[in-house]
Structures are given as structure tokens and as C-alpha cells.
N, C-alpha and C positions, 0 to 999 in steps of 0.2 A: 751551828747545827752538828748532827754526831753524823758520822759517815763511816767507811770501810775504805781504809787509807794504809799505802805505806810513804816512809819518809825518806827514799832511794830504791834504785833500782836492784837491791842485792837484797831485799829484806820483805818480809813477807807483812802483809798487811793486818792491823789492825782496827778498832772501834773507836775514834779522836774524835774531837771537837775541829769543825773548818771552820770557817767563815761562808754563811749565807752566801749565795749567788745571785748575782743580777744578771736579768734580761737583758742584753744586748738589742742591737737596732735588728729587729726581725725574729726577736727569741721569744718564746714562753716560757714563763716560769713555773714549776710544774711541783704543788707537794705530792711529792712520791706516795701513795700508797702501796703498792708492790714493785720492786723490781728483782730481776732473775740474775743469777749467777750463773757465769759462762766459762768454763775452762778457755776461751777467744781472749777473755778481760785479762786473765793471770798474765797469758804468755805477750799479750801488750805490754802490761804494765812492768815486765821485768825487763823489756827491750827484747825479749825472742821473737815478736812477731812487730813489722815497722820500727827496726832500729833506727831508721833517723827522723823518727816522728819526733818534734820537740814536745817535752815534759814538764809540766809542773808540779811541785812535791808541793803540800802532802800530795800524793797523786789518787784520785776518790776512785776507784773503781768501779765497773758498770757502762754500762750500752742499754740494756732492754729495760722501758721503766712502765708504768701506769701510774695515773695519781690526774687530780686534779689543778687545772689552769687557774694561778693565784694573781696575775701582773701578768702586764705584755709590754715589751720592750717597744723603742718607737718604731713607729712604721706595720708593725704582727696586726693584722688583723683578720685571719682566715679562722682565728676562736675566739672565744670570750672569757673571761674571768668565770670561774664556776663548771666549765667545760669540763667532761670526761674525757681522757688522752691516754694512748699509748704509742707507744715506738722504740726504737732504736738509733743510736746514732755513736758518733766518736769524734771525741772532741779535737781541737788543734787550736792551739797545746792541749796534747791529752792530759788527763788527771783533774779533769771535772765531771765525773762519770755518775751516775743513777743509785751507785747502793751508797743513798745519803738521802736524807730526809725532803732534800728538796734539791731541784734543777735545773739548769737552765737549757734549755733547745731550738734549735733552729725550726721552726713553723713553716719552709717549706721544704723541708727534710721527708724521712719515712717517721710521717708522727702521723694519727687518725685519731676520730674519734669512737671510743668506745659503743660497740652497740649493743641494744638490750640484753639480757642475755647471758652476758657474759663478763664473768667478777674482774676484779683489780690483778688477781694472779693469775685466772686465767688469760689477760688480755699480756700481762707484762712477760709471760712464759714465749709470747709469739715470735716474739722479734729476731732476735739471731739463729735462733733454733726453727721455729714455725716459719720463716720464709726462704732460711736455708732449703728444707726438706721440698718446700712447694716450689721453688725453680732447681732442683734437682729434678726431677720428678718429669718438670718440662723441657730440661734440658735431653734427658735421656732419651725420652720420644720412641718412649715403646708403643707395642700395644697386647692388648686384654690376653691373655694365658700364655705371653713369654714370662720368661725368668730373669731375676732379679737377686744378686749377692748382695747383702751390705756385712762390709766389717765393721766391728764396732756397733755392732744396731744399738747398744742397751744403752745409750745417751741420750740427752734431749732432741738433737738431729733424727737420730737415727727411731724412737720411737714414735715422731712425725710420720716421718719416710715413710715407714710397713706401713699406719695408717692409710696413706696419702696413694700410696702404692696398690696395695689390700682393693683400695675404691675405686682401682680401675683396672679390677681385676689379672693385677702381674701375679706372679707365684713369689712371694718375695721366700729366700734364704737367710736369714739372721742368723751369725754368726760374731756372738759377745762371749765374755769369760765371767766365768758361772752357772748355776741352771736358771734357766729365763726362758726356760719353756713357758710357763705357765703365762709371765707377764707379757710376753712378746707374741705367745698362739693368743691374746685374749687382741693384740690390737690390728692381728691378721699373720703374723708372721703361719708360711706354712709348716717352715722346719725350722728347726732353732741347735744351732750346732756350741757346743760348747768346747772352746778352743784349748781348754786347760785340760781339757778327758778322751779328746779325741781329734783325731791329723783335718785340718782343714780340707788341704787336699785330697783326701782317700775319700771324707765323706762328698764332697761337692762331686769328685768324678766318678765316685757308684750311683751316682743319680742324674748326670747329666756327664756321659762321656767327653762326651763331642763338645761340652763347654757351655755355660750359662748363657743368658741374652747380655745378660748385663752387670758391671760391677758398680758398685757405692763405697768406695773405700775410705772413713771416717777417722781411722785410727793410723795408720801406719804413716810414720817418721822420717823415712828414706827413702829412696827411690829403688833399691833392690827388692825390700818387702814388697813393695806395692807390683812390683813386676813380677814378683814369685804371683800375689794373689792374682795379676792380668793374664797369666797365663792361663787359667781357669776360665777364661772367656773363648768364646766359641768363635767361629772366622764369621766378618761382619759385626762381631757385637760391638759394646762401647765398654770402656773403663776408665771409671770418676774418680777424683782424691780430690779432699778438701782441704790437702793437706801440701798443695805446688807439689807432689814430688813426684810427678809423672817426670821419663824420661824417654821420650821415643825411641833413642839409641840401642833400650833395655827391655823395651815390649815387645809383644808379635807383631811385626807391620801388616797384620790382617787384622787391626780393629782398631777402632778409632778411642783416641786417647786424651781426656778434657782434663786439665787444671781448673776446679771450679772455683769462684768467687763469687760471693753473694752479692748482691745489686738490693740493698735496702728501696725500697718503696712504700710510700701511700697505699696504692694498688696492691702491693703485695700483701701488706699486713692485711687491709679491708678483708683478701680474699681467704686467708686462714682465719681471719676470726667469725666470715659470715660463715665458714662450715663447722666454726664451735657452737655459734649460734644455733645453728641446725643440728647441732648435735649429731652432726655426720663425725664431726674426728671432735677427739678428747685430748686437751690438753695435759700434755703427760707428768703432772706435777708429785713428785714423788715424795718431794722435803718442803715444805713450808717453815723456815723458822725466822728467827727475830732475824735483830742487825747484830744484837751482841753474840750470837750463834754462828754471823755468815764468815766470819774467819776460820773458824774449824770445819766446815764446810766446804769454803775453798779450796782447804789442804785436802780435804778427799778425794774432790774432783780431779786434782791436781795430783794425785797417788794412779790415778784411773780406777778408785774402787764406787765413784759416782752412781747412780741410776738415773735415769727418766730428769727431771729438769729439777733443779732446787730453787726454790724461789724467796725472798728474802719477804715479808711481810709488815708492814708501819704499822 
């Protein structure tokens, strides 16, 4: 089958021929019709993120897929052959990942089934992005006209979140690089700061002195940025990184401080896709292209000049 593959951990991935995958005792075999590209998969796949995950090269890249149930390994029987499916998952040995024609998955993992309504890419866009933003969201446990920072909004997380955010009424703050005013006020954002034109800081405390309710920190790499952005939080609030680099030693000890980590589920996916269904939130798909497209792709996401969710198409 052709996939999205590299051949070591030093090299950046390409469109190869693997060998088909089989179901294992309790897997679905799954032909991919969509699955999503995640700047998550890149920094797996080079060892930056789970360096003593063991690897197998070619190593296929991907987590988030949709397509239909072809074979059931022995023992899988919560689908059927002909099934509509989506999910997320990571493999062990990683490197049998989703952007390749066909997959294989664990059936009681965060896999569900597609419900009407809603397409192959909209369902494959959900998984590490769409259930990131929906337990952030509950994590933070705000309520209705506090305030809300995210950095990095202009990602697949991050235009979840303002959605997700926007629906229950926070004031959400979006701050990406670029103008994205336009994209970010269309999916609630109330202010949209652009980091490349103007001081973060000056604009967040001419409009909330005293400190935001809340931080969403999506981008920042270290633990010193991320403490420059917590200090922008007001006494009492909370501030999130999805990025481990909280350090409490280095924030204000008047607000509470989460390293978050997404918890794939069943549950979780079901509840972001029944409000695509409803057409309450929109799956943020900016890039639709091929497989032989999803390498040059990667490398943008991987640049950080990304938007909204890019999703690889069969």
C-alpha cells in the first residue's frame, strides 16, 4: 500500500510503498478514507516527543484516520466489516500510523462510529485536535463571560477551542501570527492579536489589567515563554500548555498551573462529532490534499506557517 513514511529517525518523510497491515487479535482493519496531519505525528516520529517509544521504519505516520472496517482481527467484534469508523490512536512499535491507505486499530481504543452527517474528513480532522480542545475546555472550568487567552489559536487545537469556547459563552483572546482576524472573529474569537505587529503583552493588559480568567498555551516550547504568557493571568486563574513546559518554580504561585495531556476516547470523539452533526461547531479543515501532497504539507506545519487542520484525502 503507498503511505507517508520515513526510513530513520533523521529524515523527513516521504510517499513509499509498505506492506499492507493485518489485524491483530482485537484490531480493525480500517481503508482509510481520510486521515489528518498533526504537527503531534512529526515530533513523534523524529523521537522529540516519546524518545523511548520503540519504532519501526519505514515508520507510516498518523494518529487520526476515518475510512471503512475491511477484516476484523480475532476476537474484534464491537464493528462489522462495512462499518464507518473514526479515531485516533498510537501505535507500539510506533510507525504503523493512519496517513497510508489502509490500518490497522485496536477496537477498544478511541475508535467510534461515524454518525450521519458528517464526512470522512470531517470525522478524521476530530481526533487529536477536536478532543484536545473538548477536554481542555473541561479541564479549565470556567464559566460564561470570563476570559480566555489561547496562544497559538490559528491551529487545529486551537480553532476547535474558540469554537468550543465561543458556545459557552468565555470571551475567548486569540493570539496567532498573522491577520486571522477574519478566520478566528468568524469561529468566535472576540479579539484576534497578532503577535508579529503587536507586543502581546501591552495588548492583553490594556484590556484586562488585572489579568485574563485563563490561559491556553498551544505553542510555546520552554518553560520561560510560557511563564512570560502566565503572568498575564489574573490571581485565581488557571494556565494550560500542551506543551509539558509548565514550571511552577517560574509562575505566579496565585494560579493554578496544568500540563495537559489528552486522554483519547470513544466518548470523547462521539461528543465532538455529535456537535458537528448539529452543526453547532465546524470542523476546521483548511487543506484537503492527496497522499502525494501530505509531505510538503508536513513540512509547513512543521515551519509553523500551518492554518486550521490539513487533512490528507484517499
Amino acid at each position: 500500500m503507498r503511505a507517508v513514511a520515513a526510513d530513520s529517525l533523521d529524515v523527513d518523510p516521504t510517499v513509499q510503498e509498505v506492506p499492507d497491515p493485518r489485524p491483530g487479535a482485537g484490531e480493525l482493519l480500517v481503508e482509510v478514507k481520510a486521515a489528518a496531519i498533526n504537527p503531534f505525528d512529526h515530533k513523534v516520529a523524529r523521537g522529540e516527543i516519546l524518545p523511548d517509544l520503540p519504532r519501526d521504519f519505514p515508520y507510516v505516520y498518523g494518529g487520526d484516520f476515518a475510512g471503512v472496517v475491511t477484516a476484523l482481527g480475532e476476537g474484534a467484534g464491537s464493528f462489522s466489516v462495512g462499518d464507518k469508523v473514526f479515531g485516533q490512536f498510537l501505535s507500539n512499535p510506533g510507525g504503523h500510523g493512519s496517513n497510508a491507505e489502509y490500518v490497522a486499530v485496536p477496537e477498544k481504543g478511541a475508535v467510534t462510529a461515524i454518525p450521519e452527517g458528517v464526512s470522512f474528513a470531517e470525522a478524521a480532522s476530530i481526533g487529536t485536535a477536536g478532543m484536545t480542545a473538548q477536554q481542555i475546555v473541561d479541564s479549565a472550568n470556567l464559566n460564561a463571560g470570563e476570559s480566555l487567552l489561547i496562544i497559538g489559536a490559528g491551529g487545529g487545537v486551537g480553532s476547535f477551542l474558540i469554537q468550543l469556547a465561543a458556545a459557552r459563552d468565555l470571551r475567548v483572546i486569540a493570539a496567532t501570527r498573522g491577520d486571522e482576524r477574519a478566520r478566528l472573529g468568524g469561529f468566535g474569537a472576540a479579539r484576534t492579536i497578532d503577535v508579529d505587529e503587536e507586543s502581546l503583552g501591552e495588548a492583553v493588559r490594556d484590556e484586562y489589567p488585572d489579568g485574563v480568567d485563563a490561559l491556553v498555551d498551544l505553542a510555546s516550547q520552554d518553560s520561560e515563554v510560557f511563564a512570560q504568557h502566565a503572568a498575564l493571568v489574573g490571581d485565581g486563574g488557571v494556565a494550560l500548555t500542551t506543551n509539558f513546559v509548565a514550571d511552577e518554580s517560574r509562575t505566579p504561585g496565585n494560579i493554578e498551573v496544568i500540563n495537559f495531556g489528552m486522554q483519547g476516547s470513544a466518548s470523547s470523539l462521539d461528543t465532538v462529532a455529535a456537535a458537528i452533526a448539529a452543526a453547532t461547531l465546524k470542523a476546521p479543515i483548511e487543506y484537503s490534499v492527496s497522499i502525494d501532497e501530505a509531505p510538503e504539507r508536513i513540512a509547513e506545519l512543521r515551519s509553523g506557517k500551518g492554518r486550521g487542520k490539513a487533512v490528507i484525502v484517499f
